[in-house]
C-alpha positions, 0 to 999 in steps of 0.5 A, a space after each residue: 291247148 287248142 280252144 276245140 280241144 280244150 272244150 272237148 276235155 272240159 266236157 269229158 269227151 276225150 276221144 274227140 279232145 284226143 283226135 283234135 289234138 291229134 290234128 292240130 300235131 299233124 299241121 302243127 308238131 312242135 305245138 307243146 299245148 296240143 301235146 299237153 292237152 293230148 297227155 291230160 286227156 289220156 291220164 283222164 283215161 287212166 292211160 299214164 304210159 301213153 300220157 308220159 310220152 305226151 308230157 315229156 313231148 311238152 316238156 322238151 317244147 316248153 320246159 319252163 311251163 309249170 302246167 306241164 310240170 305239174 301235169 308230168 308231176 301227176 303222171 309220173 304218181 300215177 306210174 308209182 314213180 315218186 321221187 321223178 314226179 316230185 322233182 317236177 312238183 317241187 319245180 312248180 313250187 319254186 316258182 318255175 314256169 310263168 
């Protein structure tokens, strides 16, 4: 995630977290950190539809990043889909990922 972003989302400005990941895609579209962070702020908004897309934009970029499994992982509970959404969690806890 992008050092602005990442401020933003940490001090519960998503609105302002969303449009400075949305920036760094518009220069950068392949950076799966903006994308993950974009996905985290919209399931804080309780937006999981839209963070989903974010999420799985992450995980086609870097799939064996465990933060955006378990990222996924949240989402997919939040949808109410929990078979997919433990799949990635148990993926995180086998060890997938840095």
């Amino acid at each position: 995630m992008g050092n602005r972003g990442r401020a933003y989302l940490t001090k519960g400005l998503l609105d302002r977290a969303i449009a400075d990941f949305d920036a760094q895609l518009e220069i950068a579209p392949r950076n799966a950190n903006a994308y993950s962070g974009r996905a985290l702020a919209y399931l804080t908004l309780r937006n999981p539809p839209r963070a989903l897309v974010d999420a799985d934009r992450a995980f086609e970029l870097q799939p064996n990043e465990a933060f955006v499994l378990q990222l996924r992982g949240r989402i997919l509970m939040a949808l109410g889909r929990r078979e997919e959404a433990l799949r990635d969690l148990r993926e995180v806890l086998n060890g997938k990922g840095p």
